[in-house]
N, C-alpha and C positions, 0 to 999 in steps of 0.2 A: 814707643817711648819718645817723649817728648825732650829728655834734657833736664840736667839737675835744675832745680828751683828750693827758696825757699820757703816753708810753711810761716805762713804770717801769723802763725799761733804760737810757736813755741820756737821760731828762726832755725829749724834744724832744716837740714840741707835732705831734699829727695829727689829719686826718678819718678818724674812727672809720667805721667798716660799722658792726660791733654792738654791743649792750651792754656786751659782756667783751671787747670789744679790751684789750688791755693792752700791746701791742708794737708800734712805728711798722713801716711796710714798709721801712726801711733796715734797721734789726737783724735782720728778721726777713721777710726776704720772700713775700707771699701770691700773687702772680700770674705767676712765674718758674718754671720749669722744675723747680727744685730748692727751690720755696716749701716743700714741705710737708715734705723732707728737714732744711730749717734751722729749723722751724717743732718739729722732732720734738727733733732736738738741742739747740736751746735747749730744751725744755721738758725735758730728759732730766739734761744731764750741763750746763747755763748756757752750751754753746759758742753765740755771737752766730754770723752768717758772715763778719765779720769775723775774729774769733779762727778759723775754723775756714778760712778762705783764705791767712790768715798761717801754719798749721801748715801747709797744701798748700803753699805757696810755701817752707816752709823745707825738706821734704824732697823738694823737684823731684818732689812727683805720684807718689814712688816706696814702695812698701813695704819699712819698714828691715829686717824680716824676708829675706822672699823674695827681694827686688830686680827680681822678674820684672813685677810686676803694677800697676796702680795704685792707690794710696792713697785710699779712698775712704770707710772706716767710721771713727766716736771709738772709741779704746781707752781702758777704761777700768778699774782694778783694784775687782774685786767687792767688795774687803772697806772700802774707804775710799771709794769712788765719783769716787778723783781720774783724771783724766784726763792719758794718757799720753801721745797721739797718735793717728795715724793708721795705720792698717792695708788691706791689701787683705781682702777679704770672706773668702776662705781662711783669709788668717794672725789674723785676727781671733778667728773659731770656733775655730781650733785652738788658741789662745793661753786662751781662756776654758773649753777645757775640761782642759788643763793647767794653770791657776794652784792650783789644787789641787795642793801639793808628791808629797800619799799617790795620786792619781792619776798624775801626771807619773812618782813612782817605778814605780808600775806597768807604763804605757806601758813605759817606758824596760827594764824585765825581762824587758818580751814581745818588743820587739825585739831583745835583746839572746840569746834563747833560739833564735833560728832560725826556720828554715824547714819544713816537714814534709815 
């Protein structure tokens, strides 16, 4: 142990591990199944697991996409890096390599030309 510190997320006071702790284990869980998942997302796109349990709980787990699968990745738009929601691992990659309008038109020509 390092020494109390505070988390610069939510200023509550913790026992540090290491030097560069900078996140208590509420915002930011280290020893949980999904530590390193909320550990990557905060670091990524600022979702705490809180914010990121609130958006699974408001689309019941489901992907607003597909409807098949569950919601499990941040979506988020490449060009502003805001965050949209959540996506299944599927609709997620297909969504980021269509946000490109001159790609998506593309796709959408080659489907649209048939079958061989």
């Amino acid at each position: 142990m390092v020494g109390k510190v505070t988390c610069t997320h939510c200023t509550a006071p913790f026992e540090a591990r290491t030097p560069s702790a900078k996140f208590c284990p509420t915002c930011v869980p280290r020893d949980t199944k999904g530590g390193m998942k909320h550990r990557q997302n905060f670091a990524r796109y600022g979702v705490d697991k809180f914010m990121y349990d609130a958006m699974y709980f408001e689309q019941d787990g489901e992907c607003p996409i597909c409807e098949e699968r569950e919601a499990e990745g941040i979506d988020h738009c490449h060009k502003t890096g805001r965050v949209r929601g959540l996506l299944c691992r599927a609709c997620n990659t297909m969504l980021g390599m269509i946000e490109d309008s001159k790609r998506l038109n593309k796709a959408l020509d080659y489907v649209a030309e048939g079958v061989y």
